[in-house]
C-alpha positions in Angstrom: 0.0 0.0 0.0 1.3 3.3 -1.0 0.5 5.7 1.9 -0.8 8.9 1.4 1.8 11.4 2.6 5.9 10.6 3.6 7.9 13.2 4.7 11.3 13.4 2.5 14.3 12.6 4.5 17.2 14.3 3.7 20.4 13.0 4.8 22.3 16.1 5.8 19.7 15.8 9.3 21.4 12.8 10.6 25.0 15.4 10.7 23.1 18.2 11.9 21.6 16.3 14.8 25.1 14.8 16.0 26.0 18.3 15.8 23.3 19.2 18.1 24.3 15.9 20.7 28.2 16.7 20.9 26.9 20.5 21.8 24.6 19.7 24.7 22.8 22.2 23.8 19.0 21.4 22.3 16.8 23.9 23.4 15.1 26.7 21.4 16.8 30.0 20.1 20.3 27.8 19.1 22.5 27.9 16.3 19.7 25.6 14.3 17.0 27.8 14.9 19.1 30.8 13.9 19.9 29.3 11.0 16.3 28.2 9.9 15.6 32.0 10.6 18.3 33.4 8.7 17.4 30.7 5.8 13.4 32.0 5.2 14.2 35.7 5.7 16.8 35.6 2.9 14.2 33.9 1.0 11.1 35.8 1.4 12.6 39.5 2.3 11.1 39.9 5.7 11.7 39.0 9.5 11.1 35.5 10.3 10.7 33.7 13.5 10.8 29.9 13.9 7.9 28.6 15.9 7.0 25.2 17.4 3.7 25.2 15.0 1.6 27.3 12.5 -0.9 27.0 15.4 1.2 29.0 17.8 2.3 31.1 14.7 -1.6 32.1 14.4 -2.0 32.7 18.3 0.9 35.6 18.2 -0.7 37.1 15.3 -4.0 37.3 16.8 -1.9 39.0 20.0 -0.6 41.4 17.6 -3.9 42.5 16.8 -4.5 43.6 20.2 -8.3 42.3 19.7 -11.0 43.7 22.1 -14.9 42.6 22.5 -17.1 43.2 19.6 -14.2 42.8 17.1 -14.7 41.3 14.1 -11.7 38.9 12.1 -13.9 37.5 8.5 -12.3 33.6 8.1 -12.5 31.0 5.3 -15.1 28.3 6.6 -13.1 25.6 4.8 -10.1 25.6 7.0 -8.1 24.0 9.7 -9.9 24.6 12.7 -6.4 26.9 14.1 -7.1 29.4 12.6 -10.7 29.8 14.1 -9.1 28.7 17.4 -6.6 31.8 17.6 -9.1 34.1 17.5 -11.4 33.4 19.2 -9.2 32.3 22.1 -8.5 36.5 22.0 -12.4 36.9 21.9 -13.0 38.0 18.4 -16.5 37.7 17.0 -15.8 34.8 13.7 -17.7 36.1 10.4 -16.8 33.0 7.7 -16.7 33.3 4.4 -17.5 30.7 1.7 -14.9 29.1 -0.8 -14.8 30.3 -5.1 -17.7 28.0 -6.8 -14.0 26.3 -8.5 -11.1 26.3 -5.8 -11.1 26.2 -1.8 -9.7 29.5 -1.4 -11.7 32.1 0.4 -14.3 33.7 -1.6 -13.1 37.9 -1.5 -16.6 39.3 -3.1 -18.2 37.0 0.1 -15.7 37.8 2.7 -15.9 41.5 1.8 -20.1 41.3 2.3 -19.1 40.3 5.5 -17.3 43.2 6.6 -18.4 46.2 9.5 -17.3 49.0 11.2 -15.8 46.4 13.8 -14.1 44.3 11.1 -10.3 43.9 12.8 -8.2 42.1 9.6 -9.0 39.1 7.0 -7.7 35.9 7.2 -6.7 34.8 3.6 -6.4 30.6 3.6 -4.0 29.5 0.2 -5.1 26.3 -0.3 -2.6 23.8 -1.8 -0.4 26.8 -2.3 -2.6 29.0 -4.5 -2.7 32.2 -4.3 -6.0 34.7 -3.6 -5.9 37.6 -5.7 -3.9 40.0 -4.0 -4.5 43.0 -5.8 -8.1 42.9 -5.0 -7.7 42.0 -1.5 -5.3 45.1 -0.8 -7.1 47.4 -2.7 -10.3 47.2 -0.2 -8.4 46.4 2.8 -6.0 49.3 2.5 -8.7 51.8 2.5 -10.5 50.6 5.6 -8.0 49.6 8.3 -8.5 46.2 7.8 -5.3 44.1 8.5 -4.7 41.1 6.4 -2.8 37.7 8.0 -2.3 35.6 6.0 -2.9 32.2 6.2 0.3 30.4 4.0 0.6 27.2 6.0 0.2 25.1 2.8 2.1 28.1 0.5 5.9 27.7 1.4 7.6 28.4 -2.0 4.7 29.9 -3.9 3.8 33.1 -5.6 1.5 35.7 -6.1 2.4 37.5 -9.8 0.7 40.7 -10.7 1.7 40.3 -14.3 5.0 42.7 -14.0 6.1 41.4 -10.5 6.3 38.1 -8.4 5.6 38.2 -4.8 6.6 35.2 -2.4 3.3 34.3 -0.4 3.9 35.2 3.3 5.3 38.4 2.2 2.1 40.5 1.0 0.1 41.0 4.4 0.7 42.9 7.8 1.7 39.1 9.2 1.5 35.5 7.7 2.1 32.1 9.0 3.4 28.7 7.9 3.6 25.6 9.0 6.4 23.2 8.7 4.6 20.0 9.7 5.1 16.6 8.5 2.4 16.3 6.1 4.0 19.9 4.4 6.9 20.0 1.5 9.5 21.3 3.4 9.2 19.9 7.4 10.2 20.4 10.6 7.9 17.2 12.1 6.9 19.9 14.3 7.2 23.6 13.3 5.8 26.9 12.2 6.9 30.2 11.4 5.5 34.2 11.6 6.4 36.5 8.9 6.3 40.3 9.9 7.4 43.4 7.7 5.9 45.7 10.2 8.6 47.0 12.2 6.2 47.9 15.2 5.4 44.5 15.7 8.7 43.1 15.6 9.7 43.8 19.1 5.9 42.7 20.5 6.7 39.1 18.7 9.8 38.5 20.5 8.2 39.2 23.9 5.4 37.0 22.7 7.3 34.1 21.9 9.2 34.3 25.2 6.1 33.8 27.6 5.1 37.7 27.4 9.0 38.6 29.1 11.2 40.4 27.7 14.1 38.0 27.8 15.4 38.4 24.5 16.9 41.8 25.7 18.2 40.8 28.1 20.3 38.2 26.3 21.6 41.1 24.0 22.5 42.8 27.3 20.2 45.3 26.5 18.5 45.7 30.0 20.3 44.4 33.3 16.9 41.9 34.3 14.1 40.7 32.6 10.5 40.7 33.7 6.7 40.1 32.4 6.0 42.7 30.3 3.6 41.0 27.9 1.0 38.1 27.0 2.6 35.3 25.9 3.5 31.7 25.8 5.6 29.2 25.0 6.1 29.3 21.1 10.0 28.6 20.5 10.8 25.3 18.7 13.4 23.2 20.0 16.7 22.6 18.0 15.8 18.7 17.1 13.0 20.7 14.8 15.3 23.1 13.2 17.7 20.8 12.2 15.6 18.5 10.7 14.0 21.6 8.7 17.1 23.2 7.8 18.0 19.9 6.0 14.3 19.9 4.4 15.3 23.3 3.6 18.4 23.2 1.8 17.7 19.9 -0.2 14.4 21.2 -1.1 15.1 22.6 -5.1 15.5 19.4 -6.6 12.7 17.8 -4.2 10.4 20.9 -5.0 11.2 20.5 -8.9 10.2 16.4 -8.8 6.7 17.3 -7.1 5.9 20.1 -9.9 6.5 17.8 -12.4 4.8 15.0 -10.5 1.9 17.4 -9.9 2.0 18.6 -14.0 1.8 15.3 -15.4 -0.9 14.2 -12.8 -3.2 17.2 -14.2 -2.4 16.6 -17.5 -3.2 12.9 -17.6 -6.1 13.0 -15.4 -8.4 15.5 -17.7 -10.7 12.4 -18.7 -11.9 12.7 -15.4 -14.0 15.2 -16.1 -16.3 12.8 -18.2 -17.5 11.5 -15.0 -18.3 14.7 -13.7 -15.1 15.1 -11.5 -13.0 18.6 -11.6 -9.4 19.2 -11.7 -7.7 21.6 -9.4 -8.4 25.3 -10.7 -4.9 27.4 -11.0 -5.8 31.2 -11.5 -3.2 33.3 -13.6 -2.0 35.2 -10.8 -0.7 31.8 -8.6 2.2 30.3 -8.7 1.7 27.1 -6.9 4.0 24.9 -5.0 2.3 21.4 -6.0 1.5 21.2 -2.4 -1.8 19.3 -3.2 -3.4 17.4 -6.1 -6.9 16.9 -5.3 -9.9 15.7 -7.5 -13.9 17.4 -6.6 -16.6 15.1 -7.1 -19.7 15.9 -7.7 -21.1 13.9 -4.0 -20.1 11.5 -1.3 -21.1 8.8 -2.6 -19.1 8.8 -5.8 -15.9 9.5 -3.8 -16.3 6.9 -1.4 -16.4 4.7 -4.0 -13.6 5.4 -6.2 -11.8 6.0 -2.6 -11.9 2.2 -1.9 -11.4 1.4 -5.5 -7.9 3.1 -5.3 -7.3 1.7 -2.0 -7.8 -1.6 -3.5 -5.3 -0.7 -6.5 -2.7 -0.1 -3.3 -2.9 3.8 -3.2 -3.8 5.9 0.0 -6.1 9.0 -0.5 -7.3 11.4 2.0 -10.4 14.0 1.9 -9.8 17.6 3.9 -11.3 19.5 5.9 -14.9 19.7 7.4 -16.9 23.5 7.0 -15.7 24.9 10.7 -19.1 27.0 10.1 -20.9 23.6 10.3 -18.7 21.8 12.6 -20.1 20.1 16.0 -18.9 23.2 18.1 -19.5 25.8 16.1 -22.6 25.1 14.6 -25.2 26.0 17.1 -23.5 29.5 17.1 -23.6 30.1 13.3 -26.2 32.6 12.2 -25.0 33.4 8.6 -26.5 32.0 5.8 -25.9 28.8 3.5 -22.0 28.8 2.5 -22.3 26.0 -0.7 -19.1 26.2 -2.4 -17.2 25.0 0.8 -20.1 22.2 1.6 -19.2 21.1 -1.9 -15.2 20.7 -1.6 -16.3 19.1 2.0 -18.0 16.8 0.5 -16.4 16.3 -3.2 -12.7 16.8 -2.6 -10.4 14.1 -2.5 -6.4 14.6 -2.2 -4.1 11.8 -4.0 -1.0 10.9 -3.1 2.3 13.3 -4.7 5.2 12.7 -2.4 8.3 11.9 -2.6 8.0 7.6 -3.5 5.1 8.0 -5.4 5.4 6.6 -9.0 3.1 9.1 -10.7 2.4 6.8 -13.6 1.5 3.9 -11.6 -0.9 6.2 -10.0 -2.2 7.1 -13.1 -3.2 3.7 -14.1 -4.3 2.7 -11.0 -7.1 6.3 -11.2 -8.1 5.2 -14.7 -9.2 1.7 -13.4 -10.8 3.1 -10.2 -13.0 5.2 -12.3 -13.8 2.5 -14.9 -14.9 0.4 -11.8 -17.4 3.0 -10.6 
C-alpha cells in the first residue's frame, strides 16, 4: 500500500543532529533555529521567527492584533480549525466566508459582504499553495484599516504574480504564517513560522514568543533583568525541529522540482476525469503554486467513497480535507449566517491523492483510470 503522505528525509539531518548531541545544547533559540531564521528571511525578504507550530504562529498574530470585545476577524469556513481557534481564544467575534464556486480558497466578493465598522483584519487561507488575488484584497483592505494575516501554511515556496512582479506568499500581508509539519513540503515534524514586515510588531513578537518577558533583551544585554511585560507563551521550537528543517530546507530545489512535475503530469493525464463529472484543481493566472496538493472534486459522497476504496484496492492511499468549521459540532449552534455551498461542496467532493516523494506518478495514473472504470 502506498501511503498517502511521507515526509522526504534528507540525509544532511542525521550530521546536523550529531552536531546538536556533541553541543549539549537542544533547546530553542540555538545555532539551528538561527539558521532556519536566517534561511526563510533571505528567501522571502522579511523578519522570520521559527515557531514550534503554524498553530502558535496564528495565536501571536492574533496578539498582535490587540483584539478587544465586539471585534470582528472574516475567516474561510473551509479551514483547519487553528485558525478559528486563535481568534477566538483572544475573543474576536468569527464572520466565515465561503470558498470560489472552483477552488477552496476564500471567496473575496463574500468575505468582503461580511465586513463592518468592527471588522479587525482578514484571514486569507492559500489552499494547496494558490494564491487569492492579492491586488483585489489590498485594494479594499488598504482603505478601511482592515489588517490582512495571511494564512500560507500550505504556501511555502509559492507566488502571487501581478503580471509585472512576483511576490513570495507570506510576504504580502501585515503578518503571515506557515507551517512546517510533517504532512508539508519542506518539514520540521513539528514547526511553524511568523512572517512580519511591520517594524512595530517586531519587538511585540519577541516578547510574545518568550512567555510575554522580555528575555530576549536581556540576552543582548540590552537591559540588566528581565520581567513580564507582555501576553505570551511558549512558542519557540526546540533545536531537534530546526535541524531537521534546515536539511528539508536546503535539499528542497531538486525535491520541489520532482513534485511540480509530478503534480504537471498528474493534471495533464487526469483531464478524462471530467467525463464523469469530477474537476481538476483550478490554477488562476496570478498563482504560482508549490504542488502542495493534487486533489480531485466530485460531484457527492457517494461517488468518492467509491472510487476512494477502489484506489485503495489498486494499493494507493487517499485522503479528503477538511470539514466547513461554520458547520462543525462546536460551532454550529453559534452560526447565524446563511448557507456557505461552495465550501459544503469541496467538504463533500474533494479528494487529495498521493504526490510525495516515493510515489510513482504513472502507476498512480493507471491505477485512477481503473478506479474510475470500476465506478
Amino acid at each position: 500500500m502506498k501511503p498517502f503522505h511521507l515526509s522526504y528525509p534528507s540525509p544532511l539531518a542525521l550530521e546536523y543532529f550529531e552536531t546538536i548531541l556533541r553541543s549539549g545544547k537542544s533547546a530553542g533559540g540555538g545555532e539551528f533555529n538561527k539558521r532556519v531564521e536566517a534561511f526563510l528571511k533571505q528567501e522571502l525578504s522579511a523578519n522570520v521567527k521559527f515557531t514550534n507550530s503554524c498553530t502558535s504562529a496564528l495565536e501571536i498574530s492574533a496578539l498582535l492584533l490587540d483584539l478587544k470585545e465586539g471585534d470582528e476577524v472574516i475567516l474561510p469556513t473551509y479551514t483547519f480549525p487553528s485558525t478559528a481557534n486563535a481568534f477566538l481564544l483572544r475573543g474576536a467575534t468569527i464572520k466565515w466566508a465561503d470558498s470560489h464556486k472552483f477552488h477552496p480558497n476564500m471567496d473575496l466578493d463574500h468575505a468582503f459582504s461580511l465586513v463592518t465598522e468592527r471588522t479587525k483584519a482578514i484571514i486569507p487561507m492559500y489552499y494547496g499553495g494558490v494564491s487569492c488575488d492579492w491586488n483585489k484584497l489590498k485594494n479594499f483592505t488598504e482603505t478601511r484599516n482592515i489588517s490582512v494575516i495571511e494564512e500560507a501554511a500550505q504556501a511555502w515556496g509559492a507566488f502571487y504574480n501581478d503580471g509585472e512582479n512576483r511576490f513570495p506568499l507570506g510576504t504580502l500581508g501585515d503578518a503571515a504564517v506557515f507551517s512546517f509539519h510533517a504532512t508539508k513540503n519542506v518539514s520540521a515534524g513539528e514547526g511553524g513560522a511568523i512572517v512580519c514586515k511591520r517594524t512595530d510588531w517586531l519587538q511585540k513578537i519577541e516578547i510574545i514568543m518568550e512567555k510575554g518577558t522580555n528575555r530576549s533583551a536581556f540576552q543582548r544585554g540590552e537591559i540588566n533583568h528581565y520581567e513580564w511585560v507582555n501576553l505570551g507563551s511558549s512558542y519557540v521550537n526546540s533545536e531537534w525541529n530546526a535541524a531537521y528543517l534546515l536539511a528539508q530546507l536546503e535539499d528542497n530545489p531538486l525535491q520541489f522540482q520532482i513534485r511540480c512535475e509530478k503534480w504537471k503530469k498528474l493534471y495533464e493525464s487526469l483531464n478524462f476525469v471530467r467525463n464523469f463529472g469530477v474537476d481538476l484543481p483550478e490554477i488562476p493566472e496570478f498563482a504560482e503554486h508549490n504542488a502542495h496538493l493534487f486533489y480531485l472534486v466530485f460531484p457527492e459522497i457517494e461517488m468518492r467513497k467509491k472510487f476512494q476504496k477502489n484506489l485503495q484496492q489498486l494499493g494507493f492511499e487517499t485522503a479528503t480535507h477538511y470539514h466547513c468549521l461554520h458547520d462543525s459540532s462546536y460551532f454550529r449552534h453559534q452560526y447565524k449566517g446563511g448557507e456557505l455551498s461552495n465550501a459544503k461542496r469541496f467538504e463533500n467532493g474533494l479528494l487529495r491523492l498521493p504526490i510525495h516523494h516515493e510515489v510513482d506518478v504513472l502507476q498512480l495514473i493507471e491505477a485512477v483510470k481503473k478506479a474510475f472504470k470500476e465506478l
